[in-house]
N, C-alpha and C positions, 0 to 999 in steps of 0.2 A: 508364733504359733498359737494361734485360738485354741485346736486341741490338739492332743497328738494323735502322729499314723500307727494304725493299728502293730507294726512292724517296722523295727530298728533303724533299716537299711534305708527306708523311706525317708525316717526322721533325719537321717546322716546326710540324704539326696537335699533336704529341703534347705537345711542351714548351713549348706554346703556354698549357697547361692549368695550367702553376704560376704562371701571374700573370695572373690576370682578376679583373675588375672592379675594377682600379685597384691592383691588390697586386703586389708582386713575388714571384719566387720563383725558386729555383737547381735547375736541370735537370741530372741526374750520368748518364751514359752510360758504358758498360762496355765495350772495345774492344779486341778483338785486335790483331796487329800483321796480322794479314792482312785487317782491313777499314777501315784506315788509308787506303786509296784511298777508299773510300766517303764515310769523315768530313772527305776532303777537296772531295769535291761537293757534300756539306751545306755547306760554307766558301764554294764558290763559289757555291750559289746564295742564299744568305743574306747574302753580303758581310760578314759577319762573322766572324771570328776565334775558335775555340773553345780555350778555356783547357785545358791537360795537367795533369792531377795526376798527382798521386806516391801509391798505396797506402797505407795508413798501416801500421806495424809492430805486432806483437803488444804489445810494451811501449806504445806509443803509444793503443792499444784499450782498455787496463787502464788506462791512467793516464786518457782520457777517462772510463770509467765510473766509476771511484773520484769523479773529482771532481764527477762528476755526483750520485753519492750524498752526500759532504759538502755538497755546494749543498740537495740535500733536508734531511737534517738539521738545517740551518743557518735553514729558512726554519721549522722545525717547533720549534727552540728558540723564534724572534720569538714565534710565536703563541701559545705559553702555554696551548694546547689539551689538553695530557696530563697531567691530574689523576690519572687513575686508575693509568697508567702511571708515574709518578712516585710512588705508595703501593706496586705490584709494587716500584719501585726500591727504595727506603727501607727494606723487608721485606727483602730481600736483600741490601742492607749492615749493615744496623743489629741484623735478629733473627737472621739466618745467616751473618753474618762475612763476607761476599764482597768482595771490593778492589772499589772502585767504578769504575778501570779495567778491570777482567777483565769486570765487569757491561757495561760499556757496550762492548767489544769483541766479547762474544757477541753484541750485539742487533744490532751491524755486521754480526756474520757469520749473522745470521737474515736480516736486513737484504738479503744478496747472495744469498741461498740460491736465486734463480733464474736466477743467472748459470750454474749449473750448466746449467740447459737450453740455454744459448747458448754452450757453448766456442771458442774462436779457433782457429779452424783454422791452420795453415803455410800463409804467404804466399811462394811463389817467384818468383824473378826473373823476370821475361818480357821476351824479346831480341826487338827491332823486327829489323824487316827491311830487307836495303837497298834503298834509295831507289830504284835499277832496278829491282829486283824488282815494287817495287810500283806504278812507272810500266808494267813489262810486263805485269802482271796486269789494269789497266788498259785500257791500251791493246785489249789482247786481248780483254775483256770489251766495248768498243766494236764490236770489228769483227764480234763474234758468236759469236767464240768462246768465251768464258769459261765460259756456264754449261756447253757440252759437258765444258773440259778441268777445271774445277772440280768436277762431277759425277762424273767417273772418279775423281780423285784424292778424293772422300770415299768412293763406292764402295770403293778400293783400301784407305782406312784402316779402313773396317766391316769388308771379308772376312781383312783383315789382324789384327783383334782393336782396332783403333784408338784404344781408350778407354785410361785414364792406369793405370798401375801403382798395385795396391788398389784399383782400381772394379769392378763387374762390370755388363756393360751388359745391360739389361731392354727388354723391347719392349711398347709399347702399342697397346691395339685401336684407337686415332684419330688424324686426322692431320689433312692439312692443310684436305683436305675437310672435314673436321668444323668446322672453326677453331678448332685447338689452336695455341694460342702458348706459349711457354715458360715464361712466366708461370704457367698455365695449370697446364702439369706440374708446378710445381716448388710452387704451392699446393694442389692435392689430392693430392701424395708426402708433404708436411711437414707435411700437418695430420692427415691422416687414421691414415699409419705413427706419426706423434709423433718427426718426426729433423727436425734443423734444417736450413731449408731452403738454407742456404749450401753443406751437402755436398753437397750434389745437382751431378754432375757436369757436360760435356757433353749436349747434348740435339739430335739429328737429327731432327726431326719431316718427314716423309714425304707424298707424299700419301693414303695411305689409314691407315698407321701412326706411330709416334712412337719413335725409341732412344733411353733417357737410362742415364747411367752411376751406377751408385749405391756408396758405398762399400761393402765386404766386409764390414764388423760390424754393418751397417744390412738387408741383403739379405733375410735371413729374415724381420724384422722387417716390409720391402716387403711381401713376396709374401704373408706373415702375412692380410696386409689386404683381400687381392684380393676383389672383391663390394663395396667398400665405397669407389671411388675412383669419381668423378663430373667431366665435365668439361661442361660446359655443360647442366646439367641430365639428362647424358647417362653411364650406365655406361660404364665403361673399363675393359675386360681389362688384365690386365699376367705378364707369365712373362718366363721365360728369354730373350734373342735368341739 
């Protein structure tokens, strides 16, 4: 879950979907510290307990995939399928001198050659809020206020420039009307631009529009594309906000 639905029952419908028909399956949710109130009303109306994780670290990211590639390797040595592959090898130790470690350390790094499409972005700390805080926010959101004072203060951060240092935020021709979810944006930005869609910042979807923040060495690249973003079958402007 990129975020969660506004209402419980929704969130219960979505990750209901990774174990049907007798299968189990692990449901990961992505959670600010200011909708920690909300993941608490999914708690209570489910009577369940939702487990916290910990981010994993850049090193932690590298050492998964590496072993992930040696586990491939490893299954493609058993199988004894690469005859031809092993006459390249043999050619290259035997008729051109190559150390047979240097050989088999290139074909690793042809091997990863599309990790370059997926680089690890910096993972920063993220500070929860205190516990009143986010009983008043709460609270508040009960009695009716919420979405008024929750709506000013994102209005405040948009006219404010609100998006992260090195984004630049872009606006799009659809919104909520249309049924744009973020999902939504952040698959027709990353496939169609070719940037990985982990960059992709912040996203404010609107009701008639969408704001998402896109990093600064990516932006040209965005706008590059305009005419060729698609969100429900449906064209999508995108420029400046």
């Amino acid at each position: 879950n990129y975020d969660l639905p506004q209402d419980s029952e929704s969130y219960v419908h979505r990750v209901g979907r990774t174990g049907r028909a007798g299968k189990s399956g692990i449901a990961i949710s992505l959670v600010t510290p200011q909708e920690l109130w909300r993941l608490r009303r999914v708690e209570n109306f489910t009577k369940k307990k939702i487990d916290k994780a910990i981010l994993p670290t850049i090193e932690e990211i590298q050492q998964y995939r590496e072993s992930q590639l040696l586990e491939k390797v490893a299954v493609w040595l058993n199988r004894d399928r690469c005859h031809r592959e092993r006459e390249l090898v043999t050619k290259l130790i035997s008729e051109d001198g190559y150390d047979p470690i240097e050989v088999a350390a290139v074909a690793l790094k042809l091997a990863r050659a599309e990790e370059k499409q997926r680089p690890i972005a910096a993972i920063s700390e993220v500070k929860g809020h205190a516990r009143r805080n986010n009983y008043d926010k709460n609270r508040s959101y009960k009695k009716g206020y919420g979405n008024r004072r929750n709506g000013q203060r994102s209005s405040q951060r948009r006219s404010n420039g609100g998006h992260e240092k090195g984004m630049v935020r872009l606006s799009l021709g659809k919104g909520k009307s249309h049924g744009v979810r973020p999902n939504d944006v952040v698959g027709t930005i990353a496939h169609h631009a070719d940037i990985p869609g982990y960059s992709i910042g912040k996203i404010h979807i609107q009701e008639k529009n969408t704001f998402v923040d896109i990093p600064e060495q990516f932006v040209s690249q965005v706008l590059s594309k305009t005419g060729a973003y698609q969100i429900h079958r449906q064209n999508v402007s995108i420029e400046r906000a």
